[in-house]
N, C-alpha and C positions, 0 to 999 in steps of 0.2 A: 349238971355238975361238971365241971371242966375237970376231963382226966389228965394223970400225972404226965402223962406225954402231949408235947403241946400238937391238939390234931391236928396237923397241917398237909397230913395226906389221906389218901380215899385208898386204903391199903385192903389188901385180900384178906378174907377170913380164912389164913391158914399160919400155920406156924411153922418154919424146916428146922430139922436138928440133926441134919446131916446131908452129907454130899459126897458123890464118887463121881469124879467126870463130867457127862451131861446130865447125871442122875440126880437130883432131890429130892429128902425122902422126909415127908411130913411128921408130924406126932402122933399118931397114928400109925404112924408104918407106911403108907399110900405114900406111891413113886411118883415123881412129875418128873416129864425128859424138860430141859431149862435149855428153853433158844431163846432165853429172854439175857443171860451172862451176868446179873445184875447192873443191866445197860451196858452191855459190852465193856465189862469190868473182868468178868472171870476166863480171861483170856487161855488158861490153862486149865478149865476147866474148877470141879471145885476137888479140894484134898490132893491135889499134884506132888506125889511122892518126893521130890526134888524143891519145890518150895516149902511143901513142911519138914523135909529135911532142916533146910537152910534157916526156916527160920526158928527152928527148934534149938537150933547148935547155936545162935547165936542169942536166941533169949535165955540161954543158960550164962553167956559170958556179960553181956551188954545190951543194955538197951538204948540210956540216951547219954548224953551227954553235954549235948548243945552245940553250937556253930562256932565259943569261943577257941576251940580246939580241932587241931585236924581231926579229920575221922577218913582213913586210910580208904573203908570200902566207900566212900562218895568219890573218893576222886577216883578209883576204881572204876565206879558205874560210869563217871563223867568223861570218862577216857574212852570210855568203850561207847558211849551213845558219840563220842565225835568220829569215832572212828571209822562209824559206820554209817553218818550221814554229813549234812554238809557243814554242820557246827565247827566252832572252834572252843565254846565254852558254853557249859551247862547250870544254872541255878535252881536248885530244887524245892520246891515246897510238898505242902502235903494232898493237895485237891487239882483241878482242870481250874477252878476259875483263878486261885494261888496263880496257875501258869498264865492264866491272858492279865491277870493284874499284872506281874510281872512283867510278861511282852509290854502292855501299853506302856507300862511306865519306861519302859528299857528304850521304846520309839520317840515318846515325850523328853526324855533325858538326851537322849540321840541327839538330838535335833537341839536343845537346849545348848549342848556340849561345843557345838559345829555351828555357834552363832547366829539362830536362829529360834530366840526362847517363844515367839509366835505361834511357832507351828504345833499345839496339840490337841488338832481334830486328828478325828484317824473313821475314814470309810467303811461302813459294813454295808450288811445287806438284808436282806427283808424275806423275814422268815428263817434269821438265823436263833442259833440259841447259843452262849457264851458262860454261861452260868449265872447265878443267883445274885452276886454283889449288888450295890447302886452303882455302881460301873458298869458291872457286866450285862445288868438286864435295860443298863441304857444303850450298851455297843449293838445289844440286839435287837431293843428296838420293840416287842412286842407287848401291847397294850393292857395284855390279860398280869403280864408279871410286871408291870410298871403302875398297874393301880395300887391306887393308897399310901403310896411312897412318897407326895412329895414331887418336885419339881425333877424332871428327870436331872439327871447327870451331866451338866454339860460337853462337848467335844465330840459328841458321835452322830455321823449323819449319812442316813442309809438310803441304799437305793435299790430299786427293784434287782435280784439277783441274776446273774449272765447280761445287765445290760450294760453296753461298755460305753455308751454313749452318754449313758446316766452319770458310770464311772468317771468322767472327763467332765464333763459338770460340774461334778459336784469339788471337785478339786480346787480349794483355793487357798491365797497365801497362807491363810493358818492350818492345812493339812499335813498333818506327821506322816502318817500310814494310811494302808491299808487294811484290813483284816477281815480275813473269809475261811470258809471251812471247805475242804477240797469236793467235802459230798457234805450238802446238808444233814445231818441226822434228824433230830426233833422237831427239822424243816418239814422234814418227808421224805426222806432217801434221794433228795436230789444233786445231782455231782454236775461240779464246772464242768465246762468241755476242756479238754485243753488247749483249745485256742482261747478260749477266755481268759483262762491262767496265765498263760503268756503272754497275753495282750497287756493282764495285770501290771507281770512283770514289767514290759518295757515301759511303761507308764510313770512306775514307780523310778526306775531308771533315769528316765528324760525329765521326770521331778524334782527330785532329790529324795524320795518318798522312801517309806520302808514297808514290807511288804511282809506282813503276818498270816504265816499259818496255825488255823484252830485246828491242831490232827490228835484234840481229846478221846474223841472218839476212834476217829480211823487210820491212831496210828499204831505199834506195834505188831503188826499182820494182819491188822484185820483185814484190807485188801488182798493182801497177796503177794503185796511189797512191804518192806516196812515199816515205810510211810506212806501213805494214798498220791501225795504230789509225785511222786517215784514215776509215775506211772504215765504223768507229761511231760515230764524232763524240766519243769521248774522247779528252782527251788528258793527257800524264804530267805528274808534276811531272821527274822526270829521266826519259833515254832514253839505252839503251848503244846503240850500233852500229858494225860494221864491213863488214868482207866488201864487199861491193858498193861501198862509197864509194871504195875503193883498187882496184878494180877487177884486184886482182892483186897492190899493192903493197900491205904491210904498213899497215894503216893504222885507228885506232880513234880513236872520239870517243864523248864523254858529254856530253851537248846537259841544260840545267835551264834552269826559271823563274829569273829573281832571288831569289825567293822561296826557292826550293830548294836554291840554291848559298850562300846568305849566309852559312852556315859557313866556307863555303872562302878562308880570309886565304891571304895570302903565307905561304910554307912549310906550307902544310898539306897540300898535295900537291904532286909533278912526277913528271918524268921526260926521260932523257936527251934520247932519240931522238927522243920526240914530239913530232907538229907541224913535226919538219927540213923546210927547202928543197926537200927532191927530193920528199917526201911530200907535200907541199904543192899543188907544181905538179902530182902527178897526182891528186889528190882536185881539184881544179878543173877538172882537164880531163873528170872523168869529170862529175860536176855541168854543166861546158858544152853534154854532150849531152844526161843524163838530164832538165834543166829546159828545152833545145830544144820549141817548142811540137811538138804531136805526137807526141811519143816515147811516153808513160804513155798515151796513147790508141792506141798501136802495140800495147805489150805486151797492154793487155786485148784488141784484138781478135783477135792471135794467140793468147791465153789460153784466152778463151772456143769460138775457135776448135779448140785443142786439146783442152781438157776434152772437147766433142762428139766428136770422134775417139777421144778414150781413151773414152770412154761404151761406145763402141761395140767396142772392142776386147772390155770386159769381156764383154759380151753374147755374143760371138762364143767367148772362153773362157769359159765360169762355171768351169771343173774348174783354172783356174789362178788367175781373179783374182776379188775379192770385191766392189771398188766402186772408186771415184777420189774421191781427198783434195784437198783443199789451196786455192788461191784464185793470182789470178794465174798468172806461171811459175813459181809454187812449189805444184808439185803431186804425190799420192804415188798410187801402185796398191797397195790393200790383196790380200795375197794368200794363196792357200790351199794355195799349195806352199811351200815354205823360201824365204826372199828373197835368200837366200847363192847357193841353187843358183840360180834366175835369173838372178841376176848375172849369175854367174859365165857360163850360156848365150847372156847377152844381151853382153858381153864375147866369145864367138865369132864373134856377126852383125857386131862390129865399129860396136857401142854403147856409151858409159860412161854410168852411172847409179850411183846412191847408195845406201845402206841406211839404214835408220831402223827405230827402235821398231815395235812390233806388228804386226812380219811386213812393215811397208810399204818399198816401193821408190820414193824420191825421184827426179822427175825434177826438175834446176836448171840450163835451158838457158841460154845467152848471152840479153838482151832482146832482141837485135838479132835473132834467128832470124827467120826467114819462115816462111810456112803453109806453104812447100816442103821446110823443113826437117822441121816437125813430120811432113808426109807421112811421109817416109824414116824418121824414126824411128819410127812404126806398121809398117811393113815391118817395122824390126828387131824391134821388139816380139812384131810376130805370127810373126815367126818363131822367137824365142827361147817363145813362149809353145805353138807347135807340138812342137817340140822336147821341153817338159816334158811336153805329154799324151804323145806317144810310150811317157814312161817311166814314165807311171801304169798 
């Protein structure tokens, strides 16, 4: 019998009905520490006194209203994401793929605008992930989410990831962009170099090309900057992001140069939802902390903190794990047992963590964790990883 939710996922048999922090507490009462963030969504952890402030005060005044009308805190948030990277103008929807539909189209219009309606391929790369649309799971390219769809999407054409020579190739008169993710997430925790990035860059330069950053995932601190590109001194002509800036609440922005957006007249994009009042005030309130001096100097030192500790875990299993990914609190354990079945073990200790690409297990804790936290989850770890030698 097909139940009322369409199953389209392989979910845990558990239910939470509450949250403190990195804490999760089931129906039941049973605590789970969550270094899973809901995929590096619950950037501020869950129940953040300052976002259910904000958004408490402001679901008493408003909630939506629509895009026919200003809405004072969007241009608020949009002032303040320029201000503190390389944008000039921001359009928000409410998801990560919202933002790369945006970007593409903002690259294809680009180009359209600047007398060249030819050009709307746009370059990814293999083993990325973009999200769910027929767009988006053609920019990415992989086989498992492009069955039973239908003829792929046309415009997107990928190449093995870090190869620049592919990159150069694959370049031709009908290409717009670029578009990469600065560290693969649901790749497998694996990050450009930043020579790679650069090389992007000038590419896109010496083309006319524009040059997209996906920092769904690894923007608002998750590295340790605010955005992960931060960190090789490139930066995009567009940038999609979500996840973290809404810290829970639905929330997605596509940040461009002038230069980048000049396509985009009246009516050539919207959306309903996007940028509402309630969305609003909680993308501000999370920005209130994440740009608090201190904070991005917090995570890297719990970060680096933690990578040593995961170092050492590895060393202590080799027969389970194979090495530690990622940068900031976005980090993965490469491993040499099934990363299903660990899960699943480490889901016994009363851990959540993620899956990813090439066997890797994402961890994506709240920024706000302490070195106390990460302790406890090495506990879980190494007991979830005791468990699997057991069954070698």
């Amino acid at each position: 019998m097909q139940p009322a939710v369409l199953p389209t996922y392989a979910r845990a048999d558990v239910a939470f009905v509450r949250g403190e922090g990195a804490d999760l507490y089931a129906e039941d009462g049973t605590r789970y520490l969550d270094f899973g963030g809901g995929i590096a969504v619950n950037a501020l952890g869950h129940a953040h006194p300052h976002l259910v402030k904000a958004i408490t005060e402001q679901a008493s005044r408003l909630w939506h209203t629509s895009n026919l009308y200003r809405i004072p805190d969007q241009e608020r948030l949009a002032k303040r994401l320029v201000d503190a990277t390389f944008a000039d103008t921001v359009f928000f929807g409410n998801s990560g793929v919202e933002a790369i539909e945006a970007s593409i189209k903002m690259a294809r219009r680009y180009q359209y605008k600047h007398g060249h309606p030819e050009r709307f391929r746009t370059i990814t790369f293999e083993g990325a992930f973009h999200g769910r649309t027929l767009a988006a799971i053609a920019a990415g390219g992989q086989a498992k989410y492009l069955e039973g769809f239908g003829p792929k999407t046309d415009g997107f054409d990928q190449v093995p990831f870090g190869d620049i020579e592919a990159v150069k190739r694959a370049v031709v008169p009908e290409t717009a962009a670029i578009l990469i993710e600065p560290i693969q997430g649901e790749g497998g925790l694996r990050p450009a170099t930043p020579e790679f990035l650069r090389t992007l860059r000038k590419i896109c330069d010496e083309q006319g090309l524009l040059l997209i950053f996906d920092e769904v995932q690894t923007g608002v601190g998750r590295t340790g900057k605010l955005f992960a590109h931060e960190w090789s001194g490139v930066t995009p002509d567009i940038m999609a992001i979500a996840k973290g800036i809404g810290g829970g609440f639905p929330l997605g922005a596509c940040l461009a140069t002038e230069r980048a957006a000049s396509g985009m007249t009246v009516g050539s994009h919207a959306s309903t939802f996007g940028g509402n009042p309630l969305a609003m005030a909680v993308g501000n309130a999370v920005l209130d902390v994440v740009l608090a001096p201190g904070f991005l100097e917090h995570v890297e030192k719990v970060a680096n903190f933690a990578r040593q500790q995961l170092a050492g875990l590895v060393a202590a299993h080799p027969k389970v794990f194979e090495d530690v990914r990622g940068q900031g609190l976005m980090l993965g354990l490469k491993l040499r047992v099934p990363n299903t079945e660990f899960l699943a073990e480490l889901f016994k200790q009363k851990m959540l963590a993620v899956g990813a690409g090439d066997n890797v297990v994402r961890l994506l804790p709240p920024l706000i964790v302490s070195e106390g936290d990460v302790r406890e989850a090495l506990t879980h770890l190494s007991a979830a990883a005791d468990a699997m030698e057991k069954k070698q």
